[in-house]
DRENDO-1510 file (C-alpha; in Angstrom, 1 decimal, always signed):
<recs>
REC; n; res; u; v; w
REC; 1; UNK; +105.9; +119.2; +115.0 .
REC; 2; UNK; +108.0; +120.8; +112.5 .
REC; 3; UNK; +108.4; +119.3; +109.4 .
REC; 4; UNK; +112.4; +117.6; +109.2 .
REC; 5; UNK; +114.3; +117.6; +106.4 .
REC; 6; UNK; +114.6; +113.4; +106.4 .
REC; 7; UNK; +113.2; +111.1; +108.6 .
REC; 8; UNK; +114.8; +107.6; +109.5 .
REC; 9; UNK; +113.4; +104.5; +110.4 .
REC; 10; UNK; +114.9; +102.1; +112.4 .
REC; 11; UNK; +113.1; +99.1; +113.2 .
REC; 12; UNK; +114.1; +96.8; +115.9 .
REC; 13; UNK; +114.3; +93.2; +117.0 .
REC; 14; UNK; +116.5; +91.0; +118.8 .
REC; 15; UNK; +119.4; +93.5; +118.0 .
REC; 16; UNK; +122.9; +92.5; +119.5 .
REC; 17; UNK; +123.2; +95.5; +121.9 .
REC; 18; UNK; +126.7; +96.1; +120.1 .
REC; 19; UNK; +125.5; +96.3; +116.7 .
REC; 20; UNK; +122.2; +98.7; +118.0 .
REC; 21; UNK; +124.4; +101.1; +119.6 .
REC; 22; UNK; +126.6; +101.8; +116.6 .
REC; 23; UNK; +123.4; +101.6; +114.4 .
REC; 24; UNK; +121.8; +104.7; +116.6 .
REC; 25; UNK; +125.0; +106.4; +117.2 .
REC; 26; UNK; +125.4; +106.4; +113.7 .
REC; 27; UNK; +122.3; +108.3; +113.1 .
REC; 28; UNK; +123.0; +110.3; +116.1 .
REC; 29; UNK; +126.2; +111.9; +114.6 .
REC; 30; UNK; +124.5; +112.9; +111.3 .
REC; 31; UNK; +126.4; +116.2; +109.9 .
REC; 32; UNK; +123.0; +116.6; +108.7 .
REC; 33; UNK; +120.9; +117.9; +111.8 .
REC; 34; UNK; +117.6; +118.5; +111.0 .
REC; 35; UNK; +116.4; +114.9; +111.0 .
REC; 36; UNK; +113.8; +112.7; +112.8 .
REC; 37; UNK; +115.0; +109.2; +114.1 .
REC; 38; UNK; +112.2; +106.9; +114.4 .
REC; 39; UNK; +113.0; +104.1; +116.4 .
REC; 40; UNK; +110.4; +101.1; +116.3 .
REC; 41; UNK; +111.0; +98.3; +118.6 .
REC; 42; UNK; +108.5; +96.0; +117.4 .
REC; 43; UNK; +108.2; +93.9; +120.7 .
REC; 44; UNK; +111.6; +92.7; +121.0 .
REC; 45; UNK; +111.8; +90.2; +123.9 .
REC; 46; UNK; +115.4; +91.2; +125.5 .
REC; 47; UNK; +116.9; +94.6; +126.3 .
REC; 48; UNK; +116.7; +96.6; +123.0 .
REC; 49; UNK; +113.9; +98.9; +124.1 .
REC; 50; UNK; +115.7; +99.8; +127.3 .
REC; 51; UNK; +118.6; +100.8; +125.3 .
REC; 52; UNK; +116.1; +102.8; +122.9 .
REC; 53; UNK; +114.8; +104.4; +126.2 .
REC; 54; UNK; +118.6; +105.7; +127.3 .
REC; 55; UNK; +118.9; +107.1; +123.8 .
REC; 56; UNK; +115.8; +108.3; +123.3 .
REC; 57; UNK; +116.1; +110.3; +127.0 .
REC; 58; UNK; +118.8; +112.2; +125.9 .
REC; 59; UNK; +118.0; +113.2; +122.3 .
REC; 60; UNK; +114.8; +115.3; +121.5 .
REC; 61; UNK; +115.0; +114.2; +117.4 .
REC; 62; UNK; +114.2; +110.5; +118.7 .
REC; 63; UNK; +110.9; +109.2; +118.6 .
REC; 64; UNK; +110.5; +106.4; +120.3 .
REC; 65; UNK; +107.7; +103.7; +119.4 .
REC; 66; UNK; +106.9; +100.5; +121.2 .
REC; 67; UNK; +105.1; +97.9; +119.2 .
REC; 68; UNK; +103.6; +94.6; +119.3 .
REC; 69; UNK; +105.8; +91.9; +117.5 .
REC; 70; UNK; +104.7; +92.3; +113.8 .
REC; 71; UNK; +107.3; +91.6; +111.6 .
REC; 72; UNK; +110.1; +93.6; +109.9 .
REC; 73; UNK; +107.4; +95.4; +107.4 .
REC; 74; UNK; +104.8; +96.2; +110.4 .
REC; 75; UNK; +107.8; +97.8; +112.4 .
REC; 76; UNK; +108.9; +99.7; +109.1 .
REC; 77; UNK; +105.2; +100.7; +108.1 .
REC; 78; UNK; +105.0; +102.1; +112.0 .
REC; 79; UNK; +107.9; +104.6; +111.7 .
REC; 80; UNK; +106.8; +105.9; +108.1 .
REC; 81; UNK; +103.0; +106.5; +109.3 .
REC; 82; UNK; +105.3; +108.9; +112.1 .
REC; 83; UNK; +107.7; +110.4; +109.8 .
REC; 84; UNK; +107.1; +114.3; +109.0 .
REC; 85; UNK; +110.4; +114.7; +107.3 .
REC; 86; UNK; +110.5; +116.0; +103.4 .
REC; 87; UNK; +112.3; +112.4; +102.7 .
REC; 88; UNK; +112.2; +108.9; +104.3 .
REC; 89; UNK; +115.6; +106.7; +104.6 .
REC; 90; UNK; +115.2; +103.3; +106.5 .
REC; 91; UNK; +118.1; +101.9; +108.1 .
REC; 92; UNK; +117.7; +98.3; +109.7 .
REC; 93; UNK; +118.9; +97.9; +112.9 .
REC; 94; UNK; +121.9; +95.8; +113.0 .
REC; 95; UNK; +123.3; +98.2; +110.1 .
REC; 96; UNK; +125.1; +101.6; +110.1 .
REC; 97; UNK; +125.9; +104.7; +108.3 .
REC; 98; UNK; +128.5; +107.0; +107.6 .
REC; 99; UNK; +128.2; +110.3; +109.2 .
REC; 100; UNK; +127.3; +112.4; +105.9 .
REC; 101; UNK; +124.9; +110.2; +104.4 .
REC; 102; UNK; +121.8; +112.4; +105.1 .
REC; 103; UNK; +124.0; +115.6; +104.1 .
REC; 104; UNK; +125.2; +114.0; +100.8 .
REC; 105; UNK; +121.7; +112.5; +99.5 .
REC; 106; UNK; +119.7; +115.4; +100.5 .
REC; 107; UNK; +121.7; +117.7; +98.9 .
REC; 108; UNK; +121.7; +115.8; +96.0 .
REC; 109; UNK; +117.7; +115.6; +96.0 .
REC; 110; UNK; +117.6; +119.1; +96.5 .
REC; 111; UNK; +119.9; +120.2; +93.4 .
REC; 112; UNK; +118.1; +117.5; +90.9 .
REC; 113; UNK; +114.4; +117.6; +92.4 .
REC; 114; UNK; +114.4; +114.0; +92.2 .
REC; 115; UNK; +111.6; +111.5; +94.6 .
REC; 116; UNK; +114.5; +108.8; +94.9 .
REC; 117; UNK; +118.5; +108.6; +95.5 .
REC; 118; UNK; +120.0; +105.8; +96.5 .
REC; 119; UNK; +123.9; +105.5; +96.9 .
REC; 120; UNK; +126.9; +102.9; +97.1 .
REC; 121; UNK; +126.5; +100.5; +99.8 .
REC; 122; UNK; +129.7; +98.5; +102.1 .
REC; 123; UNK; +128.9; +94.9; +103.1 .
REC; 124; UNK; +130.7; +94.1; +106.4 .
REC; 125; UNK; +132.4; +90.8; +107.9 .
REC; 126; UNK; +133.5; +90.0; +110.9 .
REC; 127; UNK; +136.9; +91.3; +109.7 .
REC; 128; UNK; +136.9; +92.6; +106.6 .
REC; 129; UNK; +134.7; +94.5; +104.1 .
REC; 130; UNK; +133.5; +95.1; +100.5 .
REC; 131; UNK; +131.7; +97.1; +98.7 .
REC; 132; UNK; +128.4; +96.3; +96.6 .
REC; 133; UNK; +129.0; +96.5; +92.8 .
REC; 134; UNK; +125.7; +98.5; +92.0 .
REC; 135; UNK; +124.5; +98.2; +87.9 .
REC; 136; UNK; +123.6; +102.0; +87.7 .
REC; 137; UNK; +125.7; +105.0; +86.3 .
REC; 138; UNK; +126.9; +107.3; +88.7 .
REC; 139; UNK; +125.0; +110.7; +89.0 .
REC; 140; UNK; +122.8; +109.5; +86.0 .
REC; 141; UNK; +119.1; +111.2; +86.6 .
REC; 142; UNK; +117.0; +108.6; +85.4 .
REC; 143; UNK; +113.1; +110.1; +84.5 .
REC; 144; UNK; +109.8; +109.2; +83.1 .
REC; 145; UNK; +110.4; +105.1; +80.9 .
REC; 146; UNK; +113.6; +105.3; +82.5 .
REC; 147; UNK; +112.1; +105.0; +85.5 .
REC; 148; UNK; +110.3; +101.7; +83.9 .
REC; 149; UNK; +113.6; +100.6; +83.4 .
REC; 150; UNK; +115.2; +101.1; +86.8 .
REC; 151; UNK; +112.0; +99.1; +87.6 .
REC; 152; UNK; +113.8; +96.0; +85.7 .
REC; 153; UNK; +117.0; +96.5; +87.4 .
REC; 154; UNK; +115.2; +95.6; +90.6 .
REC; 155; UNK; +115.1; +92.1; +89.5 .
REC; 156; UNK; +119.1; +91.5; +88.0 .
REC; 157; UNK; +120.8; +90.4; +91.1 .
REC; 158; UNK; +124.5; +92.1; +90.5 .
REC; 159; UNK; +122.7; +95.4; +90.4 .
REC; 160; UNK; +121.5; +95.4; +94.3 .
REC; 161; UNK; +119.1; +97.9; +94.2 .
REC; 162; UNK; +116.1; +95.5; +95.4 .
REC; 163; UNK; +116.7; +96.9; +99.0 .
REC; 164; UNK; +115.1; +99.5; +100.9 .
REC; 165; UNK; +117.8; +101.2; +102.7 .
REC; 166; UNK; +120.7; +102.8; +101.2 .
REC; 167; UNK; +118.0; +105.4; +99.6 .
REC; 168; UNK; +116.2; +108.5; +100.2 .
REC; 169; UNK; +113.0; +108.3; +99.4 .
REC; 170; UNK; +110.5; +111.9; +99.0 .
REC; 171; UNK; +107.5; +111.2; +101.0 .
REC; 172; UNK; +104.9; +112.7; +99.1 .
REC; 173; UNK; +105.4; +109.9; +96.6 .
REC; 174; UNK; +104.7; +107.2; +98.9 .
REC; 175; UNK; +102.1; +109.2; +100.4 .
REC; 176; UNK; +100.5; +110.2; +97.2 .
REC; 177; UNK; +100.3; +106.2; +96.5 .
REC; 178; UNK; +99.5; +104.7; +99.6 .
REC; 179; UNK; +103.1; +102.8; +99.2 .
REC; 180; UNK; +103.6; +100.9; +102.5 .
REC; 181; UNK; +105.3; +97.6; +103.0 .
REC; 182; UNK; +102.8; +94.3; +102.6 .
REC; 183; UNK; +102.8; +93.2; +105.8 .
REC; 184; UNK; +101.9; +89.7; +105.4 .
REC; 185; UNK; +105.4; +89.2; +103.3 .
REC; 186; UNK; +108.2; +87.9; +105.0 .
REC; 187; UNK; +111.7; +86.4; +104.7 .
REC; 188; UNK; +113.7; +89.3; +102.8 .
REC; 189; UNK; +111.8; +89.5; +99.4 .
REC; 190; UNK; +109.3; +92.0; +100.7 .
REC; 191; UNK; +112.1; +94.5; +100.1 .
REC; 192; UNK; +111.9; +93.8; +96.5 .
REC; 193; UNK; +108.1; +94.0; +96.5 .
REC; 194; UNK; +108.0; +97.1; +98.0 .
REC; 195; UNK; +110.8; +98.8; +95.7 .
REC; 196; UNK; +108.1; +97.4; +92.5 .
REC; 197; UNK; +105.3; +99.1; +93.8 .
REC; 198; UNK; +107.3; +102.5; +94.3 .
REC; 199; UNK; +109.5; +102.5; +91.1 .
REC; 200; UNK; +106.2; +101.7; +89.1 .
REC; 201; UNK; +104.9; +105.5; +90.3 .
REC; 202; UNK; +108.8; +106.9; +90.0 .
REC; 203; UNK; +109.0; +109.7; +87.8 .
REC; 204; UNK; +112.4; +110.6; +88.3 .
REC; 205; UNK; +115.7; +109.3; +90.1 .
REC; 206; UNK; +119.3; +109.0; +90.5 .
REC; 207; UNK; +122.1; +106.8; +91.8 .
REC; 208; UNK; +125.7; +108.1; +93.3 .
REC; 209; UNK; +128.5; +105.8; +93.0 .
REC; 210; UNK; +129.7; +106.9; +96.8 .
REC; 211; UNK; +129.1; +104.4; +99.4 .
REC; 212; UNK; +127.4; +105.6; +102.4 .
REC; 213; UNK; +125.3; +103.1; +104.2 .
REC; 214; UNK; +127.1; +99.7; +105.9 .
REC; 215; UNK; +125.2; +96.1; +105.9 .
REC; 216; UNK; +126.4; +93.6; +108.4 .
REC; 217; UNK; +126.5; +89.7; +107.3 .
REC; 218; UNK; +125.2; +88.1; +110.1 .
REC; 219; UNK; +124.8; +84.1; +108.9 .
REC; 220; UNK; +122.6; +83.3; +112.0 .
REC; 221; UNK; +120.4; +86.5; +111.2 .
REC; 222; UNK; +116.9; +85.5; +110.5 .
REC; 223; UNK; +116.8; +86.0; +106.9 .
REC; 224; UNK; +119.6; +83.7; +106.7 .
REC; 225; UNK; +118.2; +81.2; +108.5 .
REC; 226; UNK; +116.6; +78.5; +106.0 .
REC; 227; UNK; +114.0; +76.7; +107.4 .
REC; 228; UNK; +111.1; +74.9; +105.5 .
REC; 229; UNK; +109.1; +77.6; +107.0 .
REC; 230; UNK; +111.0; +80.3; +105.9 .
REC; 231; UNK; +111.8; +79.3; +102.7 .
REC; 232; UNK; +107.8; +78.7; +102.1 .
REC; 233; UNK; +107.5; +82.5; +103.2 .
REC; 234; UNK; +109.9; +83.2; +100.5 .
REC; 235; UNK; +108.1; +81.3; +97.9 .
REC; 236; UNK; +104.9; +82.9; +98.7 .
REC; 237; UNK; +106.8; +86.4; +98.7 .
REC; 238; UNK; +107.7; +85.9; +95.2 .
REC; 239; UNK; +104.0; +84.2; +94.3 .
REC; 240; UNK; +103.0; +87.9; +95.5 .
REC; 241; UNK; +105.8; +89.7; +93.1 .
REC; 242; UNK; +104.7; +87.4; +90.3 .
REC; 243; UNK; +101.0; +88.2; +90.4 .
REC; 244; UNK; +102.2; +92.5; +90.7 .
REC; 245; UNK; +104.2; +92.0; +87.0 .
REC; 246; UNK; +101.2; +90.0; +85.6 .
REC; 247; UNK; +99.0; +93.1; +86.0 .
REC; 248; UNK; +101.5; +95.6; +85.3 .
REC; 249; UNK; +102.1; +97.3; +82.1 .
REC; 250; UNK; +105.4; +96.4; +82.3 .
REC; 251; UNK; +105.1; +92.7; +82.5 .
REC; 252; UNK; +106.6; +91.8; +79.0 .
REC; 253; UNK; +110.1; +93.0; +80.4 .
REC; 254; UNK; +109.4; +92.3; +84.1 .
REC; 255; UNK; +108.6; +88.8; +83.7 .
REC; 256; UNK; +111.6; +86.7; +82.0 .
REC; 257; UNK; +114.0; +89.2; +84.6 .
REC; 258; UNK; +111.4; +87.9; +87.5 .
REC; 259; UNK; +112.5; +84.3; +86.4 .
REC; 260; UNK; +116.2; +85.1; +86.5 .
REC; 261; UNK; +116.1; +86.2; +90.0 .
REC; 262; UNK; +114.2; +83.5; +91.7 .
REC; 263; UNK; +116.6; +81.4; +90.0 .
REC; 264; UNK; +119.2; +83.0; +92.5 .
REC; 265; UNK; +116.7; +82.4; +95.4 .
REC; 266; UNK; +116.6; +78.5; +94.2 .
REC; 267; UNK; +120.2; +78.0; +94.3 .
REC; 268; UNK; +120.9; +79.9; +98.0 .
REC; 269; UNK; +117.7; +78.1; +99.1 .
REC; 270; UNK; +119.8; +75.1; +98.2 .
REC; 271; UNK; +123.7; +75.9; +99.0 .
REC; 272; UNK; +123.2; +78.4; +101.9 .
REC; 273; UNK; +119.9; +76.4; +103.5 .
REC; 274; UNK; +119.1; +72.4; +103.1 .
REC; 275; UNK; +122.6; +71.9; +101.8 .
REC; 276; UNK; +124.4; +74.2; +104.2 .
REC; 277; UNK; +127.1; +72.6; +106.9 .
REC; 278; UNK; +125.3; +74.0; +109.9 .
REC; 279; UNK; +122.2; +72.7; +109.1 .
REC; 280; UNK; +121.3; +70.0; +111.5 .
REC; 281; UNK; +119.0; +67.7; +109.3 .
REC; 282; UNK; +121.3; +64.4; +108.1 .
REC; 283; UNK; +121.6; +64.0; +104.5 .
REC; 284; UNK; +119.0; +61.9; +104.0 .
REC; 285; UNK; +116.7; +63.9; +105.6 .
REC; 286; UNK; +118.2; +67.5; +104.0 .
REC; 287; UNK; +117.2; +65.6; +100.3 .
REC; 288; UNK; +114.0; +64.7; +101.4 .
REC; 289; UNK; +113.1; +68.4; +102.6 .
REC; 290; UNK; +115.1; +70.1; +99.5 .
REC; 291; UNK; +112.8; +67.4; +97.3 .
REC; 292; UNK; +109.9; +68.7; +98.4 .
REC; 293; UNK; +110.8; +72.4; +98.1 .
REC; 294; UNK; +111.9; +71.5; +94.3 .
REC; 295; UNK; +107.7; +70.2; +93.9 .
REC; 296; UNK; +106.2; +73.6; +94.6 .
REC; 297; UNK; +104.9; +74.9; +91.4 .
REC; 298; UNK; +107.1; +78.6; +91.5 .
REC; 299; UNK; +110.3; +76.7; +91.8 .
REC; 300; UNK; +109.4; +73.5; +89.4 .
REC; 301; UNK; +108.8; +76.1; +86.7 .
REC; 302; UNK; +111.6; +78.6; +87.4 .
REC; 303; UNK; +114.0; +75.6; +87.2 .
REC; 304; UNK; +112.4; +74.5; +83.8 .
REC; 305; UNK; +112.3; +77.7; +82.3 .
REC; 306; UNK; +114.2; +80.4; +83.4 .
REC; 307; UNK; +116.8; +81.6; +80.8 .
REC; 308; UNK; +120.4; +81.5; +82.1 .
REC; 309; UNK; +122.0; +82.9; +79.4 .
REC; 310; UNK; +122.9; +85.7; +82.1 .
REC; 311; UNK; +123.4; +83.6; +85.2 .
REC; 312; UNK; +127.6; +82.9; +86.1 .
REC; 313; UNK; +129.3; +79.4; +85.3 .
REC; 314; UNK; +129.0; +78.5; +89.2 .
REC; 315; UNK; +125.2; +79.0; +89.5 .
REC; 316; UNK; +124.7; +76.7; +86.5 .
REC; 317; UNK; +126.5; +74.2; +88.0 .
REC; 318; UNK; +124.2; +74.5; +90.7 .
REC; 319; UNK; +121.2; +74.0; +88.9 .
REC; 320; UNK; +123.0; +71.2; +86.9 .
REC; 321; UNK; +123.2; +69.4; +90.3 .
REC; 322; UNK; +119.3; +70.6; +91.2 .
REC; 323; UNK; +118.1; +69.2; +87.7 .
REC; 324; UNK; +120.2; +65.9; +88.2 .
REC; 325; UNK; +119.5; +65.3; +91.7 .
REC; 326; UNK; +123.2; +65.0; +92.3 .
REC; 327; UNK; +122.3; +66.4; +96.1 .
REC; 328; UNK; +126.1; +65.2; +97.0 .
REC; 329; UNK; +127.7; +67.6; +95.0 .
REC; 330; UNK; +125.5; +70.1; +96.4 .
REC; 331; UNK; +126.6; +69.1; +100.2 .
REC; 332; UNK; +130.1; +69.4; +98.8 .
REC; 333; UNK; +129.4; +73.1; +97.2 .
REC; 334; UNK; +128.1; +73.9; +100.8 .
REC; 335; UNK; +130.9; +73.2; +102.6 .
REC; 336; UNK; +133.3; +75.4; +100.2 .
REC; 337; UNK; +130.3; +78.5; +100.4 .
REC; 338; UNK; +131.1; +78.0; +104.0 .
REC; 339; UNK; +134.8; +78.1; +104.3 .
REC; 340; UNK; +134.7; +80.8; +101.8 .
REC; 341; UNK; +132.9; +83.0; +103.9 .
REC; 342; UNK; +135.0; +82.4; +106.6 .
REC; 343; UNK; +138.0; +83.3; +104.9 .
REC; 344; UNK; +136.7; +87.0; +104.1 .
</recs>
């Protein structure tokens, strides 16, 4: 097969048809035509492979590629050992694009020679949106330490790069590297651990401001789902991130900014899961479960150590509650998260 000029991978599972049509149609209608759309559905249980099937029938640039059930990084690891194209973007699923988001980034790849570009991203609601405040300069080519630096960024949690879709990634450098997704992480973080593995090989990259890829907020979505499960597939996510900086040569930086953002994955764990309204658990049962997330060793020393000189009046509140075991208050805070939401 010839050789595309980006390949896109889409993996699939237990997608609302509604959302998966727009998702592919969106790809579909790329001004950018030479592309390969990878669709992977990764053993989904209802109709989303038929619905792959109908498009893939009628449009030669999709492959199609049935799976097992493996997990979000086993269905993304399946399209990239596919892809042919110059550059890989991954799109998840339930999420869409704007038409000239392949045109746009490759272009811009082309005229800097860069291995990465990532752009602005939207965040949709049910009825409304917003865009993603992103911590990087616009059209800023980032090379060699900087890289080592963009590395850091991964970790501050107002800069939302720690993703893997909204960029467009040269294939030679994961290639070169053997950069695949871990497939025994889970949960969400393995996005993050996948992004410190590639930026640690990144020798150059850049950032536009423009906004081309959508995320839908889905609260019943798995990764928003907190269960004692889940969040110990978190935890052990980030006990897998931890033990990367500790033998990288960029640990001194990496590791105080690694403690910051698990300090954000300690106060959702507690406002958007044991302490959220839908949550069936009765309180005392929700304190009893949140206790005993609050005893495993990566959260116990986050809490007692991480620096929050950078972390927002509300979130110390938070752990001011955690700390004091004033679990009330953090019912309270779980009802307003929820209304606020709702009020998008």
């Amino acid at each position: 097969m010839t050789n595309k000029c980006v390949s896109i991978v889409v993996p699939i599972y237990k997608v609302p048809e509604k959302y998966l049509r727009k998702c592919i149609e969106s790809i579909q209608s790329q001004t950018l035509k030479d592309i390969q759309i990878l669709l992977v559905d990764d053993g989904s249980p209802d109709n989303c492979g038929d619905i792959c099937e109908e498009y893939a029938s009628n449009d030669s640039r999709i492959i199609l590629i049935h799976k097992d059930n493996g997990g979000l990084s086993s269905a993304r690891n399946a399209g990239q050992r596919a892809a042919t194209g110059e550059y890989l973007m991954f799109v998840d699923g339930d999420d869409w694009i704007e038409p000239d988001m392949c045109e746009k980034l490759y272009s811009i790849a082309q005229n800097t020679n860069v291995e990465l570009v990532m752009c602005g991203m939207y965040r949709d609601y049910a009825s409304s949106s917003d865009i993603y405040k992103i911590g990087l300069e616009d059209k800023k080519i980032y090379l060699g330490d900087e890289c080592k630096k963009l590395q850091e960024k991964l970790f501050e949690y107002n800069c939302n790069i720690a993703v893997v879709y909204s960029k467009l990634i040269k294939k030679s450098l994961l290639d070169d590297n053997n950069i695949y997704h871990d497939e025994k992480l889970k949960q969400g973080a393995e996005g993050l651990e996948f992004n410190l593995r590639l930026f640690d090989k990144l020798n150059c990259a850049t950032f536009t401001k423009e906004s081309y890829y959508h995320y839908i907020y889905n609260e019943n979505s798995i990764s928003s789902t907190s269960t004692d499960l889940n969040n110990e597939l978190v935890v052990r996510c980030y006990s897998k991130i931890l033990e990367l900086i500790n033998s990288s040569d960029n640990s001194k930086n990496l590791i105080p900014k690694f403690y910051n953002r698990f300090i954000y994955v300690i106060v959702t764990t507690a406002i958007s899961g044991y302490f959220n309204p839908n949550n069936t658990d009765n309180h005392k049962e929700r304190v009893r479960k949140f206790t005993n997330y609050l005893r495993k060793p990566l959260v116990e020393r986050t809490i007692n150590s991480a620096d929050l000189s950078n972390v927002n009046k509300q979130r110390k509140l938070i752990l001011w509650l955690i700390k004091n075991r004033f679990f009330l208050g953090l019912e309270i805070l779980g009802y307003i998260r929820i209304w606020q939401k709702k009020h998008k």
